[in-house]
ZADONU-622195 format. One line per 5 residues: their letters; for each residue x, y, z of N, C-alpha, C, O. Coordinates in steps of 0.001 Angstrom, whole numbers. Example, Ala and Ser with C-alpha at 12.3 -4.5 7.8 and 13.67 -1.06 7.14 Angstrom:
BEGIN
as = 13190,-5690,7800,12300,-4500,7800,13200,-3300,7800,14236,-3319,8465  12850,-2250,7080,13670,-1060,7140,12900,30,7870,13409,1138,8039
***
This chain:
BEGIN
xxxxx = 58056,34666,35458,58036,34557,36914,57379,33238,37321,56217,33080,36946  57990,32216,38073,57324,31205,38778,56800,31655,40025,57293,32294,40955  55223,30960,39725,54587,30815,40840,54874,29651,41941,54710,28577,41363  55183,29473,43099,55443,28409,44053,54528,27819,44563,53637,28662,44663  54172,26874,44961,53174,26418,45579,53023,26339,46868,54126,26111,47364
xxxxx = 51915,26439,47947,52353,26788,49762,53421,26147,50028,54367,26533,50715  53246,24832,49310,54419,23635,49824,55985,24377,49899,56677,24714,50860  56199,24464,48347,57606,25092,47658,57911,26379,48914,58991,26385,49504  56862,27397,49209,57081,28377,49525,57635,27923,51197,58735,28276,51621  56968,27359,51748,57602,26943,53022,59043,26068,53144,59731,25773,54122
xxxxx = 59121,25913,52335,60397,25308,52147,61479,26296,51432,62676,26092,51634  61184,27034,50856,62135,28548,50316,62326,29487,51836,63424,30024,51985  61718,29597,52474,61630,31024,53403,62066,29857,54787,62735,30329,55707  61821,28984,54825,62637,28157,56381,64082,28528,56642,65001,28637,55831  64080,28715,58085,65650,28792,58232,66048,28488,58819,67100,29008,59191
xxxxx = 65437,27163,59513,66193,25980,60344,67669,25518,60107,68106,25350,58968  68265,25361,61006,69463,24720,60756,70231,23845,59756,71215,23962,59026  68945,22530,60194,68610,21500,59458,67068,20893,59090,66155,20393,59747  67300,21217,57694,65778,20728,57018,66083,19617,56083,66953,19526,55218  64945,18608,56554,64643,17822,56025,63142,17963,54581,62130,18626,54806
xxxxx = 63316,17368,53527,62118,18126,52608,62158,16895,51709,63033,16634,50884  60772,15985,52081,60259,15317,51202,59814,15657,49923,58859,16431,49859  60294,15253,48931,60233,15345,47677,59644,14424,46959,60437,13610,46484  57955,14167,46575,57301,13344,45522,57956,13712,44372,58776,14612,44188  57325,12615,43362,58028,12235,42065,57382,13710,41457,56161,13787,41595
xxxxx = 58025,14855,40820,57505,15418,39578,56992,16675,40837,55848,17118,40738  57761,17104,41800,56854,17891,42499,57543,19024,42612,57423,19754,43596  58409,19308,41518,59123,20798,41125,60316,20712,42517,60369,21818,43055  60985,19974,43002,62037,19742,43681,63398,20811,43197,63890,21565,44036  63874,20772,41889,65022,21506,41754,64403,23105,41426,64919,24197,41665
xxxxx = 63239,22804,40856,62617,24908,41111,62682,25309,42971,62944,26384,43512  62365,24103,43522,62273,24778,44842,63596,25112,45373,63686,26225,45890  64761,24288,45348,65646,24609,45680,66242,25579,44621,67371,25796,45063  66128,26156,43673,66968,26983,43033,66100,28289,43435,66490,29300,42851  65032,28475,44291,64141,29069,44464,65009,29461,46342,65668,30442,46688
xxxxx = 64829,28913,46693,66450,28512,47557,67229,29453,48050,67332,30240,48991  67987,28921,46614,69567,29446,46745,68893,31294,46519,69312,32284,47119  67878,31249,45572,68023,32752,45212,66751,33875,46040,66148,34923,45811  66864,32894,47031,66316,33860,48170,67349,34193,49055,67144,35110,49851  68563,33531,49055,69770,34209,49909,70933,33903,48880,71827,33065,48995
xxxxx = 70586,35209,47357,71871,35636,47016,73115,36092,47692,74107,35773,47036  73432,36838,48964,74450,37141,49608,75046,35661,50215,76256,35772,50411  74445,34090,50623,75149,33343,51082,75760,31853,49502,75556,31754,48292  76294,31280,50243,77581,30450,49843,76771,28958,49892,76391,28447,50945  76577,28341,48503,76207,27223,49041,77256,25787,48413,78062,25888,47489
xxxxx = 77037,24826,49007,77594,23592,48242,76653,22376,48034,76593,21383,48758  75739,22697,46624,75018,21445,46212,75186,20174,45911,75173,19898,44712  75359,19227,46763,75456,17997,46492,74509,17093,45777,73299,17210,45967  75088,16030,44812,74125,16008,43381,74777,14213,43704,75841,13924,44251  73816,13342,43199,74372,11988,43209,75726,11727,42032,76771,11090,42163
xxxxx = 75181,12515,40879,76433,11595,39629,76944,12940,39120,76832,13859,39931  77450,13217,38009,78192,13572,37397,77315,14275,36009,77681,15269,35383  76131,13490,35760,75311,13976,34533,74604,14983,35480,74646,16163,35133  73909,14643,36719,73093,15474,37273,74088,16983,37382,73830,18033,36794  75208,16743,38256,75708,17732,38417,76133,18922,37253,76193,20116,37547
xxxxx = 76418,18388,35877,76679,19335,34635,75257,19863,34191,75237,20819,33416  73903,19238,34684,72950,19958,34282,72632,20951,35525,72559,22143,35225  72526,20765,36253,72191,21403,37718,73328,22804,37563,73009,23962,37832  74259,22503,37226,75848,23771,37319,75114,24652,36568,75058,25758,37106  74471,24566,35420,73907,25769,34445,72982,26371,35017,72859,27455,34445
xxxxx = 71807,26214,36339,70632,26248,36266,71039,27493,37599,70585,28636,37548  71802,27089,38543,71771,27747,39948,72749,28699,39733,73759,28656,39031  72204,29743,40589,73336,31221,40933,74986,30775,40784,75435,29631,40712  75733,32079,40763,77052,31525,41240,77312,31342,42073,78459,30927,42241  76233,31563,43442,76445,31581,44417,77051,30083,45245,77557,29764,46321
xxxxx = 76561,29372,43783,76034,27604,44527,77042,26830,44212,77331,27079,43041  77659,26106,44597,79185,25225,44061,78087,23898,43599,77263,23697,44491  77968,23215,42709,77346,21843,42565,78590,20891,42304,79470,20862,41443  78299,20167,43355,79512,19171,43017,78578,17559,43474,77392,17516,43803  79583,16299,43358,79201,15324,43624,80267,15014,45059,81236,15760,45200
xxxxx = 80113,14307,45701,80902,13755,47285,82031,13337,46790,83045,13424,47483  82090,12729,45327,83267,12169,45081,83762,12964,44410,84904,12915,44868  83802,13879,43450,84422,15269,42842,85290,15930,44092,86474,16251,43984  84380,16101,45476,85643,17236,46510,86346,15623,46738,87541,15873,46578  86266,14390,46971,87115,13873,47602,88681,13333,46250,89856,13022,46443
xxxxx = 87892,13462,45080,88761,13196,43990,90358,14071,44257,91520,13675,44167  89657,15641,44678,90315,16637,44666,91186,16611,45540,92343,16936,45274  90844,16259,46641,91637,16554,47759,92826,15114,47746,94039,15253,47909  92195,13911,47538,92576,12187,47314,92501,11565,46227,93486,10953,45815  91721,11578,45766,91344,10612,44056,92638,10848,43097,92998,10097,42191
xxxxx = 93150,11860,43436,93729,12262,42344,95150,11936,42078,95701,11670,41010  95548,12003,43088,96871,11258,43697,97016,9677,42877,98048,9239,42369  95954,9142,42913,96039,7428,42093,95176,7444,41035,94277,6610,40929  95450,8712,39883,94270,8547,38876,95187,7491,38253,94472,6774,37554  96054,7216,38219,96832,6107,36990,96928,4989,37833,97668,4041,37573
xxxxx = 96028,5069,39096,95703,3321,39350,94559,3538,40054,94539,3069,41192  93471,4209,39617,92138,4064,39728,91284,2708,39547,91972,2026,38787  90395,2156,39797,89675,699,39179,88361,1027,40235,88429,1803,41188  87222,292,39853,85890,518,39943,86120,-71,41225,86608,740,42012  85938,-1174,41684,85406,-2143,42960,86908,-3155,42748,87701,-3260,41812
xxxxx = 86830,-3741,43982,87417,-4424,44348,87038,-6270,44425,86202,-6888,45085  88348,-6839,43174,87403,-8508,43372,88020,-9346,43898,89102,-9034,44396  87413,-11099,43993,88007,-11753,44813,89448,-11985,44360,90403,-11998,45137  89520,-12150,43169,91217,-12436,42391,91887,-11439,42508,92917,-11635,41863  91909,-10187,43095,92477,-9699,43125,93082,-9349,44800,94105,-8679,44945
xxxxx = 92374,-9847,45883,92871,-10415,46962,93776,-11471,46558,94945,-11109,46427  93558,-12506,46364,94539,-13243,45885,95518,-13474,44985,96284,-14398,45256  95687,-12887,44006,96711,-12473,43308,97841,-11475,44187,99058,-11565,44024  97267,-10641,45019,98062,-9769,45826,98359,-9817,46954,98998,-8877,47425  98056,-10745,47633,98751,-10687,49093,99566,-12141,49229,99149,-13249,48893
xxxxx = 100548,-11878,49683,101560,-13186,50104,101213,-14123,50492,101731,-15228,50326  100139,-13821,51165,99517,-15109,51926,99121,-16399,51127,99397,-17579,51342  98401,-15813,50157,97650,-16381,49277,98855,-17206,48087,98486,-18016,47237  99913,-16885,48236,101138,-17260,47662,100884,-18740,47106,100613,-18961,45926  101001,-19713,48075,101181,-21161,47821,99996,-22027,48053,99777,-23215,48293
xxxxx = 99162,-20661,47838,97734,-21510,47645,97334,-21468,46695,97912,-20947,45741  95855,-22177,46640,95070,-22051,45110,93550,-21698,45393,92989,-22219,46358  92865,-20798,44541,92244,-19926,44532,90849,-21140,44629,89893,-21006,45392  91057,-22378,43590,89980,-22817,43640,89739,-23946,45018,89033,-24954,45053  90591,-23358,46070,90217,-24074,47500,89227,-23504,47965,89414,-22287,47990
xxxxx = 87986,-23887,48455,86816,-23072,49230,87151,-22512,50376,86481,-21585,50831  88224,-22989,50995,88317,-22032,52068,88975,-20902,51813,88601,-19858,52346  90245,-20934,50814,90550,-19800,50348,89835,-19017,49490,89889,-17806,49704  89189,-19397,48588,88035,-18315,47765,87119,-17370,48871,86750,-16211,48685  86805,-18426,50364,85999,-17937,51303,86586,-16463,51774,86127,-15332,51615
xxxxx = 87604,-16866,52320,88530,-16303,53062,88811,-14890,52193,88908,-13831,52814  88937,-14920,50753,89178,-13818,49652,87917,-13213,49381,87970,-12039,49014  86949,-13671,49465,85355,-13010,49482,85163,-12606,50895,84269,-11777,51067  85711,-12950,51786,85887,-12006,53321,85904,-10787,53341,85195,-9819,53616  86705,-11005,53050,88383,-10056,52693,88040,-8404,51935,88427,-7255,52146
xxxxx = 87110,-9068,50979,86334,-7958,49920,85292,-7824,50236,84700,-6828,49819  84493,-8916,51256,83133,-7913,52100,83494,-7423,53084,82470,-7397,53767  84474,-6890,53795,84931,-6657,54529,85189,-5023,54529,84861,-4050,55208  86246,-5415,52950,86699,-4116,52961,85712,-2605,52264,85777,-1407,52541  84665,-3553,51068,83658,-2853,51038,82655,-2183,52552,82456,-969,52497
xxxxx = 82416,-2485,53064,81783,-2181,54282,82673,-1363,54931,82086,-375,55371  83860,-1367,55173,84320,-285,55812,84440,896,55029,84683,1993,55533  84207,626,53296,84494,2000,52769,83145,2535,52674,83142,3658,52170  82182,2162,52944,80835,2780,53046,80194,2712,54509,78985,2615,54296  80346,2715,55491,80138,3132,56988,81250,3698,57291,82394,3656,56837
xxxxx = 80565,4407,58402,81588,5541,58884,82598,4889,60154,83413,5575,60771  82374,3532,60377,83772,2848,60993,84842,3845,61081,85126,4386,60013  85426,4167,62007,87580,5340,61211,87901,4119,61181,88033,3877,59981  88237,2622,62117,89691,2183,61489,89073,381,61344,88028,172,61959  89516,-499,60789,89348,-1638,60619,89438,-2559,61974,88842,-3577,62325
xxxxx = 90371,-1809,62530,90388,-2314,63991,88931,-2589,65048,88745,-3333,66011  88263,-1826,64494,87305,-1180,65060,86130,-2122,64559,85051,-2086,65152  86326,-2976,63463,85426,-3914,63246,85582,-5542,64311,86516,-5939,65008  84267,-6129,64028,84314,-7013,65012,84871,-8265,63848,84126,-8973,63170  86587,-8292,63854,86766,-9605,62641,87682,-10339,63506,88304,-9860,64454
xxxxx = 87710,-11659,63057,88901,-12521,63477,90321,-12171,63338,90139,-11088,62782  91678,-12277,63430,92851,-11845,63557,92834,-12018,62155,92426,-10963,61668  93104,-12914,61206,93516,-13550,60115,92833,-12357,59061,93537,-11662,58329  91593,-12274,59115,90980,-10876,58316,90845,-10072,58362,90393,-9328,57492  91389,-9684,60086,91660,-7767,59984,93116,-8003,59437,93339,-7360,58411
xxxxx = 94007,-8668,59824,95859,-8649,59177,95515,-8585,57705,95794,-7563,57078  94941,-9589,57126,94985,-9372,55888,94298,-8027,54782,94835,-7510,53802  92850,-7730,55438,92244,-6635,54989,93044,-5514,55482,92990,-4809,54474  93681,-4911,56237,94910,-4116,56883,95180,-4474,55408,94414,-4235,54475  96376,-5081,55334,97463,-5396,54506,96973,-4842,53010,97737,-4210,52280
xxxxx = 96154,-5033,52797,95465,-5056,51458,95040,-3565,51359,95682,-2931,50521  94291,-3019,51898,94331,-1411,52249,95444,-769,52271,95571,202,51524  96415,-1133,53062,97888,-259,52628,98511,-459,51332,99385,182,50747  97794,-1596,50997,98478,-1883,49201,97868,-983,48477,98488,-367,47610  96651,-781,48704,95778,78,48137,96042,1682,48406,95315,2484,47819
xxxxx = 96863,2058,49108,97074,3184,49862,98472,3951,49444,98907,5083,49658  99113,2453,48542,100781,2564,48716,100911,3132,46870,99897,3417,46233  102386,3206,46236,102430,3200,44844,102227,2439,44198,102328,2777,43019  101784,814,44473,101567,-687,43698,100445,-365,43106,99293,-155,43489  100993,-364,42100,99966,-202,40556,99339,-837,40328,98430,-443,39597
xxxxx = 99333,-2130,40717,99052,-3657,40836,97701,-3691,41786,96709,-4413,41686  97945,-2883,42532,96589,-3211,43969,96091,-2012,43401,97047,-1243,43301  94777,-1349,42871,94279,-262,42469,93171,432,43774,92710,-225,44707  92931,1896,43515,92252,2201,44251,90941,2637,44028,90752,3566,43242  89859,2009,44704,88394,2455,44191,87955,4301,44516,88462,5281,45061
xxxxx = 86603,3900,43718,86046,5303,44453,85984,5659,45594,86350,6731,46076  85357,4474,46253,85293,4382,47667,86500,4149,48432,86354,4506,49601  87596,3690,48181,88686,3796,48738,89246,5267,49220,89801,5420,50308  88983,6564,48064,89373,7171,48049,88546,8748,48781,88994,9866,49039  87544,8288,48882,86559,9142,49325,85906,8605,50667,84917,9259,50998
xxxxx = 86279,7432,51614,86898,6793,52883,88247,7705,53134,88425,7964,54325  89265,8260,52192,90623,8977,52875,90077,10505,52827,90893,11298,53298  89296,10884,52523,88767,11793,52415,87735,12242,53501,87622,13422,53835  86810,10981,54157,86380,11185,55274,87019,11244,56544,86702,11900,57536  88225,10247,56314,89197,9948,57644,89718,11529,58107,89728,11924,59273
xxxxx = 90107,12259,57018,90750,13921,56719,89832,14358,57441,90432,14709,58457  88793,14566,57584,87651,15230,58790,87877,16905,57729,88294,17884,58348  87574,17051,56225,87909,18161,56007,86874,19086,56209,85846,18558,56632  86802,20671,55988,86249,21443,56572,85905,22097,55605,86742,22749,54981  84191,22074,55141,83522,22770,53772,83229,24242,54359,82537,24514,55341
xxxxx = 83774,24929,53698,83682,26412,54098,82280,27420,53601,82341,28469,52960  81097,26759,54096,79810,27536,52945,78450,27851,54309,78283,27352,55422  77789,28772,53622,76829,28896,54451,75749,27732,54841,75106,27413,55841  75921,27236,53382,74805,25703,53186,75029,24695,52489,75453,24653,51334  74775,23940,53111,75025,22255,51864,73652,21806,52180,73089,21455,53216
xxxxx = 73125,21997,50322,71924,21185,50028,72477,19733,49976,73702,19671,49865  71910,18734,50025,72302,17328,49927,71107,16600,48861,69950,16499,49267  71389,16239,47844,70092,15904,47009,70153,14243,46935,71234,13661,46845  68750,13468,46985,68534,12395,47037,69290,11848,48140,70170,10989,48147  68694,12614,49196,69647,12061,50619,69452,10442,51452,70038,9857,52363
xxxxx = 68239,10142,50512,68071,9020,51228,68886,8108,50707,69242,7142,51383  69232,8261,49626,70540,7509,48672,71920,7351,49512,72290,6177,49503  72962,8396,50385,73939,8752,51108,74170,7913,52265,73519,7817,53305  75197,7339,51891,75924,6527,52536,76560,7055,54109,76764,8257,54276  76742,6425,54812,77312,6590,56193,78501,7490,55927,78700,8518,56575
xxxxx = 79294,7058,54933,80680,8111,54893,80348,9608,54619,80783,10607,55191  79309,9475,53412,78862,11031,53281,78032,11636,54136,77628,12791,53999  77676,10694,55277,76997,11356,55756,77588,12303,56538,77548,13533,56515  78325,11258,57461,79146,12083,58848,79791,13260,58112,79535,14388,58533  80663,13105,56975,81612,14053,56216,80322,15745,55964,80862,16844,55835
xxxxx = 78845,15649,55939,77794,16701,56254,77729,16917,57265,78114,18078,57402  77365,16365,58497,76776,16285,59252,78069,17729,60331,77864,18815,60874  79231,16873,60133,80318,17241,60689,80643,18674,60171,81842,18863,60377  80148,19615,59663,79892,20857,58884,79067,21939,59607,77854,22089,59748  80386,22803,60111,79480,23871,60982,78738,24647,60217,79167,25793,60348
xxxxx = 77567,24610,59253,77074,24709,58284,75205,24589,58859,74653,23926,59737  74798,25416,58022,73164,25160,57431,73066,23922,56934,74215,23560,56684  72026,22778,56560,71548,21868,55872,70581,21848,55565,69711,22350,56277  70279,21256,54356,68940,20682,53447,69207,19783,53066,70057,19561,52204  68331,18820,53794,68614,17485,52787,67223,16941,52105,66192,16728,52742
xxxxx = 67356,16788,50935,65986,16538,49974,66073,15128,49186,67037,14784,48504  64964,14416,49387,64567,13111,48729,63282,12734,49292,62381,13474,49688  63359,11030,49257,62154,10588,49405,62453,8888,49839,62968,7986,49179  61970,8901,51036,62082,7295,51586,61717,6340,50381,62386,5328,50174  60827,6628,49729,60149,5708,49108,61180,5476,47746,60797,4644,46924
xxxxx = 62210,6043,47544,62970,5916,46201,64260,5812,46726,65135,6559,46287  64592,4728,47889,65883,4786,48213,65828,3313,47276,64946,2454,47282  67230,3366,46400,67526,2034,45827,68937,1736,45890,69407,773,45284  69856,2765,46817,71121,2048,46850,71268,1474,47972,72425,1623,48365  70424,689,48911,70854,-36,50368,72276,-1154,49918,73088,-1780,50599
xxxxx = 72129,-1055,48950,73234,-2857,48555,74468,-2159,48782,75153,-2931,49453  75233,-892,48532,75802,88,48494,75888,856,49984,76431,1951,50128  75257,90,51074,75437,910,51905,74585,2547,52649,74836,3398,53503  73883,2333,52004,72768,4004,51774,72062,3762,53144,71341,2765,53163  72132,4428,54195,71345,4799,54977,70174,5766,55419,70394,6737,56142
xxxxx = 68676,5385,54851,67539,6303,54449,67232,7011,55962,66614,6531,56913  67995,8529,55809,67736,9341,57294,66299,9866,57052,66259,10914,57696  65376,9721,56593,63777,10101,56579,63254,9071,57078,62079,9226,57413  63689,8083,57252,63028,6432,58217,64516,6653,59818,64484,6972,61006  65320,6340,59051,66376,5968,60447,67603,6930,60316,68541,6787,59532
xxxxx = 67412,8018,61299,68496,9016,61670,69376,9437,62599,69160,10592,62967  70346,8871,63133,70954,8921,64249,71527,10309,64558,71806,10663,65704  71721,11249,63223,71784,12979,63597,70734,13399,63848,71077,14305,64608  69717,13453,63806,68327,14201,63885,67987,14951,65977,67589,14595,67086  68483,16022,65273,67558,16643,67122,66242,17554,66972,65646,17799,65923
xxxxx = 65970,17940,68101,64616,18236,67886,64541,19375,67752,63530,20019,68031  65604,19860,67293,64817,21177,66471,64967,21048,64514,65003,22052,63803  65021,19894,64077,65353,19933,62510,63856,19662,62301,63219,18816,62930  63383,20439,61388,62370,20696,60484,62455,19754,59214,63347,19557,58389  60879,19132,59418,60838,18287,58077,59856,19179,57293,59157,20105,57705
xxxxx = 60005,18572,55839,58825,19358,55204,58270,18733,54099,58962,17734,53902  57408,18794,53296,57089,17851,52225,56532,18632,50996,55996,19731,51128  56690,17996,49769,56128,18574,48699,55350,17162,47725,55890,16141,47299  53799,17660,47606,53262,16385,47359,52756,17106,46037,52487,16340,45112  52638,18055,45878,51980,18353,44580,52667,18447,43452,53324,19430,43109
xxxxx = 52451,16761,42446,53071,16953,41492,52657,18090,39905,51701,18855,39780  53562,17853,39096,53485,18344,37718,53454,17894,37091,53215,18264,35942  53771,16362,37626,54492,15317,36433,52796,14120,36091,52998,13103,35427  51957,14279,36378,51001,13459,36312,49411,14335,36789,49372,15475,37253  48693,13801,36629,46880,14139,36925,46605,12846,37491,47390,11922,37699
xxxxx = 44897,12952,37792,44609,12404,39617,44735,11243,39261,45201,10634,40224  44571,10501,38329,44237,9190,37819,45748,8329,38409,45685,7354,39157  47039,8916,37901,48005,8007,38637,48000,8810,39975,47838,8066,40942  48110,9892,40233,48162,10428,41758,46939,9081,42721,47232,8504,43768  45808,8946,42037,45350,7884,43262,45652,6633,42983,45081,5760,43636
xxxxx = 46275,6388,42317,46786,4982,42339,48206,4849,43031,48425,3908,43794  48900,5541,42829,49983,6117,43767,50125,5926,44833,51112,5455,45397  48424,6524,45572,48543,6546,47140,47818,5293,47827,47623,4964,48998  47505,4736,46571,46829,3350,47067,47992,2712,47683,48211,2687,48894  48794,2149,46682,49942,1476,46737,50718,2523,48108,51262,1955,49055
xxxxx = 50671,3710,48041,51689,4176,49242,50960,3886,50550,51606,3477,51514  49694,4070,50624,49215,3653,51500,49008,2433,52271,49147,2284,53485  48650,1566,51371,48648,134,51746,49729,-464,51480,49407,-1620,51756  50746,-507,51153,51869,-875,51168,53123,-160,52238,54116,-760,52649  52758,1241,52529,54147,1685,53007,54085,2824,54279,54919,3457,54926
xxxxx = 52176,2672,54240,51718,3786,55193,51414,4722,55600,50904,5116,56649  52004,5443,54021,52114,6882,54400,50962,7478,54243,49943,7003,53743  51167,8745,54766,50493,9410,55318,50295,10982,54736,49350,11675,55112  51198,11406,53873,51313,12251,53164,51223,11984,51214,51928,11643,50264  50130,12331,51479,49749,11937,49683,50172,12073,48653,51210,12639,48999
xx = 50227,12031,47791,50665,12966,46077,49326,13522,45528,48271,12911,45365  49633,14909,45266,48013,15552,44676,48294,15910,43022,47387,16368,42327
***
């Protein structure tokens, strides 16, 4: 039998809508939530997990009650899957230019065209990680919404040649506005979650938990918008909560910890 700690326990028995639950390093985070799920065996949940390793360890641990998936697993399903035989990681500059007509009777090593092709691909990255719906909708010159357009429907079309990213595909997946059918979606390492995943939660006539920690957001380059600092869903009835008491260490790094959190970042809630 696990014992919980006040922390854990207030965060098991809440039944706010939407909870927010700071999570220190080593502070029994997945006991609390599996602590969770199995205080409401009768409901339906959908655990959201950052990767793919997390999620195959996490699947063994929680009820059946709990679906663990990753954002890109439901969008694979519904979209990804359609272009697994022209899947590709990210999108590069040669490959704007190799593929659009435009770029035809030019040459790559012109600076304005290399410019213009590194546009093109910051462009289109950014729309697949904010929740923008259409390209139109960005503030670009004619020449780089026509072309980023153009390049997206290549990406959209059967050309084997123009491949489609993760994010390409889990952007058609947000556009779908689809509808998660569960009592709750935990959201783990939420400060990590990008604008697309976000709205695609948020938009969920659903319970929420979202669990992390401001202080360990490291995908901003990626787009990650940390909702424990800056939240544009947040109303005033969502409940925050915190868990500072680790397992993973004794006082010696715990006060060195809060030195650095303190004088560096402010906070206000310690690690014990």
């Amino acid at each position: 039998m696990i014992t919980l700690t006040p922390e854990q326990m207030e965060v098991v028995y809440c039944e706010a809508n939407n909870i927010y639950v700071t999570a220190r390093a080593g502070t029994g985070k997945t006991t609390t939530l599996m602590s969770f799920v199995r205080y409401r065996k009768k409901e339906q949940f959908l655990y959201l997990v950052y990767n793919k390793a997390i999620k195959d360890e996490a699947a063994g641990k929680f009820l059946n009650n709990t679906n663990v998936q990753t954002i890109h697993s439901l969008a694979y399903a519904s979209f990804g899957e359609q272009y697994q035989d022209k899947l590709g990681d990210e999108i590069k500059v040669i490959d704007i230019f190799n593929n659009l007509d435009y770029f035809k009777d030019k040459n790559i090593e012109d600076s304005e065209v290399s410019n213009l092709c590194f546009t093109i691909v910051r462009v289109l990255k950014r729309y697949f990680n904010y929740s923008v719906k259409k390209l139109e909708d960005m503030d670009l010159n004619d020449i780089v919404l026509k072309l980023a357009s153009e390049y997206w429907s290549k990406m959209k079309s059967k050309d084997e040649k123009v491949l489609m990213t993760h994010e390409g595909y889990l952007k058609l997946y947000q556009l779908s506005e689809p509808i998660l059918n569960y009592d709750y979606i935990i959201v783990d390492e939420a400060q990590d979650s990008n604008e697309v995943m976000l709205e695609i939660v948020y938009k969920q006539n659903t319970k929420k938990v979202f669990v992390g920690d401001a202080h360990q957001m490291i995908y901003g380059f990626r787009g990650a918008k940390n909702i424990f600092i800056d939240n544009p869903y947040q109303t005033k009835d969502d409940v925050f909560l915190t868990l500072t008491e680790s397992f993973r260490f004794g006082k010696n790094i715990a006060d060195v910890a809060n030195k650095i959190l303190v004088k560096y970042k402010h906070e206000k809630d310690l690690v014990k």
